[in-house]
N, C-alpha and C positions, 0 to 999 in steps of 0.2 A: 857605337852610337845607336845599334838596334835597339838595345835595353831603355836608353832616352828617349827615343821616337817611340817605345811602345808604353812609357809611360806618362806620355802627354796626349798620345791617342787612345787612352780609356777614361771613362768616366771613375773609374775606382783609383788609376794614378795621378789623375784631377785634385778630386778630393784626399789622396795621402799628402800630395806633398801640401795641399791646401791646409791640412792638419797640421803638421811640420811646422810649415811658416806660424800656425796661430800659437804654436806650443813655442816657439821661439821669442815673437812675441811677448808672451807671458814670461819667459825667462828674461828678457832684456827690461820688461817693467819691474822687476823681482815681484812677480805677483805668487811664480812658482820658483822653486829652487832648481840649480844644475841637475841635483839628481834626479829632480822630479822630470825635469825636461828629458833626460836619459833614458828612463822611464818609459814616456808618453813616445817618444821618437821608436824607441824598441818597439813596443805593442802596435805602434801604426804600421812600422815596415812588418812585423811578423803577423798582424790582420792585412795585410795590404799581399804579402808574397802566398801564405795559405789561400784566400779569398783564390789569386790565380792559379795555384797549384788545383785546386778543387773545380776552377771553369775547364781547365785544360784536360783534366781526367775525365769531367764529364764531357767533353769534344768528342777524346778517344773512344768509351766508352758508346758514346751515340754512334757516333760515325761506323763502329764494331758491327753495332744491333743492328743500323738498318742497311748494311751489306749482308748481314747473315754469319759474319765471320766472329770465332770466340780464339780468344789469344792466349791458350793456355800453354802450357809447356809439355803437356803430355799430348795435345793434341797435334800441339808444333812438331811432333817429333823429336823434341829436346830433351836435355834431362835440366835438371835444377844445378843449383851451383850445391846443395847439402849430396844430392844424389854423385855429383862430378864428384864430392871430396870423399863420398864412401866408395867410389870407384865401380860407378852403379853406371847399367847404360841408360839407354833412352829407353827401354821397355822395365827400368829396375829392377834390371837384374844383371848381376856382379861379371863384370868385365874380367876374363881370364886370360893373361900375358896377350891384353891389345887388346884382341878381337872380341865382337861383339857373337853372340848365338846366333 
Protein backbone atom coordinates (compact mmCIF):
# COMPACT_ATOMS: atom_id res chain seq x y z
CA UNK A 1 0.00 0.00 0.00
CA UNK A 2 3.18 2.34 0.42
CA UNK A 3 3.55 2.50 -3.48
CA UNK A 4 -0.43 3.72 -3.51
CA UNK A 5 -0.01 6.33 -0.84
CA UNK A 6 3.14 7.55 -2.49
CA UNK A 7 1.47 7.94 -5.75
CA UNK A 8 -1.47 9.87 -4.89
CA UNK A 9 0.75 12.16 -2.62
CA UNK A 10 2.78 13.59 -5.60
CA UNK A 11 1.90 15.88 -7.96
CA UNK A 12 3.81 13.84 -10.70
CA UNK A 13 1.59 10.57 -9.71
CA UNK A 14 -1.58 12.99 -9.79
CA UNK A 15 -1.05 13.72 -13.23
CA UNK A 16 0.29 9.99 -14.42
CA UNK A 17 -2.59 8.36 -13.46
CA UNK A 18 -4.51 11.67 -14.56
CA UNK A 19 -2.91 10.73 -17.97
CA UNK A 20 -3.91 7.03 -17.91
CA UNK A 21 -7.42 7.82 -17.30
CA UNK A 22 -7.52 10.45 -20.34
CA UNK A 23 -5.50 7.72 -22.64
CA UNK A 24 -8.21 5.34 -21.64
CA UNK A 25 -10.73 7.50 -22.32
CA UNK A 26 -9.68 7.99 -25.89
CA UNK A 27 -9.43 4.10 -26.03
CA UNK A 28 -13.10 3.48 -24.98
CA UNK A 29 -14.34 6.44 -27.50
CA UNK A 30 -12.01 4.61 -30.20
CA UNK A 31 -10.51 7.85 -30.92
CA UNK A 32 -7.10 5.94 -30.37
CA UNK A 33 -6.46 2.15 -30.86
CA UNK A 34 -5.49 -0.69 -28.09
CA UNK A 35 -2.14 -0.44 -29.24
CA UNK A 36 -2.06 3.07 -29.27
CA UNK A 37 -3.34 3.07 -25.57
CA UNK A 38 -0.42 0.50 -24.67
CA UNK A 39 1.69 2.78 -26.02
CA UNK A 40 0.72 5.93 -24.26
CA UNK A 41 0.18 3.80 -20.78
CA UNK A 42 3.89 2.43 -21.20
CA UNK A 43 5.69 6.04 -21.79
CA UNK A 44 3.53 7.57 -18.87
CA UNK A 45 4.55 4.93 -16.27
CA UNK A 46 8.31 4.87 -17.71
CA UNK A 47 8.30 9.14 -17.65
CA UNK A 48 6.43 8.90 -14.48
CA UNK A 49 9.05 5.98 -12.74
CA UNK A 50 12.51 7.76 -14.42
CA UNK A 51 10.98 11.37 -13.49
CA UNK A 52 11.22 9.46 -9.64
CA UNK A 53 14.14 7.48 -9.95
CA UNK A 54 16.09 10.85 -11.10
CA UNK A 55 14.36 13.16 -7.83
CA UNK A 56 15.53 10.18 -5.60
CA UNK A 57 19.12 10.27 -6.76
CA UNK A 58 19.29 13.74 -6.72
CA UNK A 59 17.95 13.51 -2.60
CA UNK A 60 21.02 11.18 -2.14
CA UNK A 61 23.16 13.05 -3.94
CA UNK A 62 22.28 16.44 -2.15
CA UNK A 63 21.82 15.04 1.19
CA UNK A 64 25.81 13.49 0.26
CA UNK A 65 27.24 17.11 -0.52
CA UNK A 66 25.95 18.94 2.28
CA UNK A 67 27.12 16.41 4.93
CA UNK A 68 30.54 16.29 3.24
CA UNK A 69 30.21 12.69 2.65
CA UNK A 70 31.17 11.03 -1.01
CA UNK A 71 30.01 7.34 -1.39
CA UNK A 72 32.46 5.85 -3.37
CA UNK A 73 33.59 2.30 -3.04
CA UNK A 74 37.28 2.91 -2.91
CA UNK A 75 36.68 5.35 -0.36
CA UNK A 76 34.16 2.91 1.37
CA UNK A 77 36.87 0.74 1.91
CA UNK A 78 35.13 -1.70 -0.62
CA UNK A 79 35.95 -3.27 -3.58
CA UNK A 80 33.39 -3.39 -6.55
CA UNK A 81 31.55 -6.41 -7.58
CA UNK A 82 34.29 -6.55 -11.18
CA UNK A 83 37.25 -6.15 -8.59
CA UNK A 84 35.26 -9.07 -6.11
CA UNK A 85 35.08 -11.27 -9.36
CA UNK A 86 38.81 -10.68 -10.30
CA UNK A 87 39.56 -11.54 -6.74
CA UNK A 88 40.96 -8.14 -6.27
CA UNK A 89 40.84 -6.70 -2.54
CA UNK A 90 39.74 -3.35 -1.33
CA UNK A 91 43.05 -1.75 -2.15
CA UNK A 92 43.05 -3.69 -5.93
CA UNK A 93 45.17 -5.67 -5.36
CA UNK A 94 45.01 -9.70 -5.84
CA UNK A 95 43.74 -11.60 -2.87
CA UNK A 96 46.35 -14.63 -2.19
CA UNK A 97 44.58 -17.87 -0.59
CA UNK A 98 42.16 -15.42 1.53
CA UNK A 99 44.03 -13.01 3.05
CA UNK A 100 44.33 -9.56 2.14
CA UNK A 101 48.41 -7.65 2.18
Amino acid sequence: MGAIADLWSSERGIIAVALIIAATVLAATHTITIDQWSDYTKWIFVTYAAAKTVTGTATIIRAGVSTGTKSSPAQAGTSTPAQDSLGAGRDNVPVVQGKAP
